[in-house]
C-alpha positions as CSV (number, residue, x, y, z in Angstrom):
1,X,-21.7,1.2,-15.2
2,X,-19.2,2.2,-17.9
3,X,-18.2,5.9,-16.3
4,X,-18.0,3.5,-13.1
5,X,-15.4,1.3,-15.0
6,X,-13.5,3.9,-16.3
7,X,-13.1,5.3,-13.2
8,X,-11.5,1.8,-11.7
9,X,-9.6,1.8,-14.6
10,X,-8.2,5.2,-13.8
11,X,-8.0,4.2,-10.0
12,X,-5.9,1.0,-11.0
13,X,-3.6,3.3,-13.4
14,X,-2.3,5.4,-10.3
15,X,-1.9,2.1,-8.1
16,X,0.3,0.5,-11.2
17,X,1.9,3.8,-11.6
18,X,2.9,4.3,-7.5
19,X,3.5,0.5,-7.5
20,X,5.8,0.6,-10.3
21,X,7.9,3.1,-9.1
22,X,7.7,1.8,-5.3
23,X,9.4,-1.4,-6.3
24,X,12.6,0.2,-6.7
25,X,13.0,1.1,-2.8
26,X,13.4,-2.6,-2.9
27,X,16.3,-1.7,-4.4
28,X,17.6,0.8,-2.8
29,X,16.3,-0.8,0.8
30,X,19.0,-3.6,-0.2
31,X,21.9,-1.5,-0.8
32,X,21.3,1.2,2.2
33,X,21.5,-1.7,4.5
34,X,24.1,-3.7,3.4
35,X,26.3,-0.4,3.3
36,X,25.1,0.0,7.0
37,X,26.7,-3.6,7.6
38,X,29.4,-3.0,5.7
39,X,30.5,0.3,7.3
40,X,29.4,-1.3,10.3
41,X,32.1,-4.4,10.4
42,X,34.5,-3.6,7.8
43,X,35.1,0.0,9.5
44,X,34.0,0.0,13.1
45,X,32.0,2.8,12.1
46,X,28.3,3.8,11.5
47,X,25.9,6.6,10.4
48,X,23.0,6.9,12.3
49,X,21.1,9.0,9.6
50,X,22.0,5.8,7.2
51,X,20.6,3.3,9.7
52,X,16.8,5.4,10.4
53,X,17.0,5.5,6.4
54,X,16.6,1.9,6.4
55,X,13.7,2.7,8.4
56,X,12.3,5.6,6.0
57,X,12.6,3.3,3.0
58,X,11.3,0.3,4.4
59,X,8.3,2.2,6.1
60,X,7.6,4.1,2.3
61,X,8.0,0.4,0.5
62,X,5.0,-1.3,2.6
63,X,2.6,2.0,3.2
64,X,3.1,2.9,-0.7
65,X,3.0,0.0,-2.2
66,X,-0.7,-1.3,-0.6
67,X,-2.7,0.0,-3.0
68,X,-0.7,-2.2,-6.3
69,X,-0.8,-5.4,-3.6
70,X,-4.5,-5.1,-3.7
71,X,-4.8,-4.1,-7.2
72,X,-3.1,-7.6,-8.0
73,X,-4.9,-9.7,-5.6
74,X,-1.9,-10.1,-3.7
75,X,-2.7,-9.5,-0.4
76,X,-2.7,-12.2,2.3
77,X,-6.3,-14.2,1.7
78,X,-7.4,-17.9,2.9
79,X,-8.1,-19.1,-0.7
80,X,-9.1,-22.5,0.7
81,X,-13.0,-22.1,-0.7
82,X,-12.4,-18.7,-2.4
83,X,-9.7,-20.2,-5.0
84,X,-12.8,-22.4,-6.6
85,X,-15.7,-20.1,-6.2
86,X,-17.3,-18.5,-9.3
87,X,-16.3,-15.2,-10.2
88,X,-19.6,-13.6,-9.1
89,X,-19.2,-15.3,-5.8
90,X,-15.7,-13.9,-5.5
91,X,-17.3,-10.6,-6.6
92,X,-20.0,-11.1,-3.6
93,X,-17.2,-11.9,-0.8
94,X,-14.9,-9.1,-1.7
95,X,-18.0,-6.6,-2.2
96,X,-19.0,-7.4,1.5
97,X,-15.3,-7.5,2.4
98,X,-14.6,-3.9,1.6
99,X,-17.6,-2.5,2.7
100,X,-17.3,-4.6,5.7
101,X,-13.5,-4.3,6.7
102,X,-11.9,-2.7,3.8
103,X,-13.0,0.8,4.3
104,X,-14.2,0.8,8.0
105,X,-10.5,-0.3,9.0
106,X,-9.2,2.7,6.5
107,X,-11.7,5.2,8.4
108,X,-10.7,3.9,11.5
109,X,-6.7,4.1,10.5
110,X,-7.2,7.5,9.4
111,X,-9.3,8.3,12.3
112,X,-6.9,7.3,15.4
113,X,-4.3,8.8,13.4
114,X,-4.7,12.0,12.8
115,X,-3.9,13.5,15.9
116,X,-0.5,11.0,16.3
117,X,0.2,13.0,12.6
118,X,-0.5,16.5,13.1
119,X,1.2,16.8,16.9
120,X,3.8,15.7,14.7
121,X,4.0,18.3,12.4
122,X,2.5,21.4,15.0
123,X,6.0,20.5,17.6
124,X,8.0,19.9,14.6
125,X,9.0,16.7,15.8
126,X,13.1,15.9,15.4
127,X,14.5,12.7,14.2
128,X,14.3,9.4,15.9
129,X,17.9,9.8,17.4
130,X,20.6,12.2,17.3
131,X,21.7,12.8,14.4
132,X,19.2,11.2,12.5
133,X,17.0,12.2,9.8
134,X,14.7,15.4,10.7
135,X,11.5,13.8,8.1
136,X,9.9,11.8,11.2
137,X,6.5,14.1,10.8
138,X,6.3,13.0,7.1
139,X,7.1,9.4,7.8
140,X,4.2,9.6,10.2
141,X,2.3,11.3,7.6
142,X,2.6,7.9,5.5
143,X,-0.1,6.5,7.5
144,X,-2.8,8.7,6.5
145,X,-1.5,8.4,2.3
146,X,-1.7,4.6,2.9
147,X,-4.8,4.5,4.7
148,X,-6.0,7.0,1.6
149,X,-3.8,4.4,-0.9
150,X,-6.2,1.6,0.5
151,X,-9.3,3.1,0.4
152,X,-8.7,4.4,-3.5
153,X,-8.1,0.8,-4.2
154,X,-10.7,-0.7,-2.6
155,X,-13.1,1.3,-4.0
156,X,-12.4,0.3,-7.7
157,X,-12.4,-3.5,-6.3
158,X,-15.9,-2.3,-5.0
159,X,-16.7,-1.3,-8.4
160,X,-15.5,-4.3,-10.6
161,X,-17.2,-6.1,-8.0
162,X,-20.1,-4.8,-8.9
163,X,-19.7,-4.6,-12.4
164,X,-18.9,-8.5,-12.3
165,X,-22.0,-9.4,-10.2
166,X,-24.3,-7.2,-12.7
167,X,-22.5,-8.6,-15.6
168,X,-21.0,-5.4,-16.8
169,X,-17.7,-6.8,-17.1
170,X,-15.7,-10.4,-16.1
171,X,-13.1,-10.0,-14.2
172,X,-12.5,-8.7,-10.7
173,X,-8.9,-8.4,-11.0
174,X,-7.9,-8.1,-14.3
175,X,-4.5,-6.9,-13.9
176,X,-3.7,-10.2,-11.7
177,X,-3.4,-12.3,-14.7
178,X,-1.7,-9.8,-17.3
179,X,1.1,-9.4,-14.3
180,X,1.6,-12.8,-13.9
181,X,1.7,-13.7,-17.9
182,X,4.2,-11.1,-18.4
């Protein structure tokens, strides 16, 4: 089980590292639109390449960052029972949850999306509207990396799952409460 661990550990390293970094289109997201806005009303003006970037960077924030969500246990869950269960019992539900819906809904992302992706790339697919930015194959392409993103996670949940129910280890998401302590 320890290999197993270590490789959840290095899983959980590359969501904190791509989460980390993610954060900052936050950032950015902010100040791309509110220059749209500005230029917008203050000048009369706009750039439609500016406007499709708050697209791009919003698009990159959600599909990139899925992997650190789940890695903190901040994805949307009805904690009405789960909140007091056991942390075996927590381990069982979200066991059964990935194998269940986790990675069938990845396999099934990946799988209706393939094609949607590649026609994009094979045409060489322009940008959204004239004069926009020419990257709409790669934003495409974001699907499959967060359906991938997904998947990586889930599978170290899978693992500290198990590790938790065969008592290998105690905590199915560690990282949850050293992120929220500090």
């Amino acid at each position: 089980m320890r290999p197993l661990l270590a490789l959840a550990d290095g899983i959980d390293a590359v969501s904190r590292l791509l989460g980390r970094g993610v954060k900052w289109l936050a950032v950015l997201l902010v100040l791309v639109q509110f220059t749209v806005v500005v230029i917008r009303y203050a000048f009369g003006s706009s750039f439609i390449m500016m406007q499709e970037g708050v697209v791009y960077i919003h698009a990159a924030l959600f599909m990139l960052a899925i992997g650190y969500v789940y890695l903190l246990d901040a994805h949307v869950r009805v904690d009405f029972f789960y909140a007091g269960w056991s942390e075996k019992k927590k381990a069982w539900t979200d066991l059964i949850g990935v194998v269940v819906t986790v990675l069938p809904f990845c396999w099934l992302l990946v799988w209706a999306s393939w094609g949607y992706v590649s026609r994009s790339f094979m045409m060489g697919e322009g940008p959204m509207a004239v004069g926009g930015l020419p990257f709409t194959p790669y934003l495409k392409a974001l699907i499959l990396v967060m359906a991938g993103l997904l998947a990586l996670q889930s599978i170290s949940v899978m693992i500290r799952a198990l590790g938790v129910i065969t008592g290998a280890t105690d905590k199915l998401f560690p990282w949850r409460q050293a992120v929220s302590e500090g």
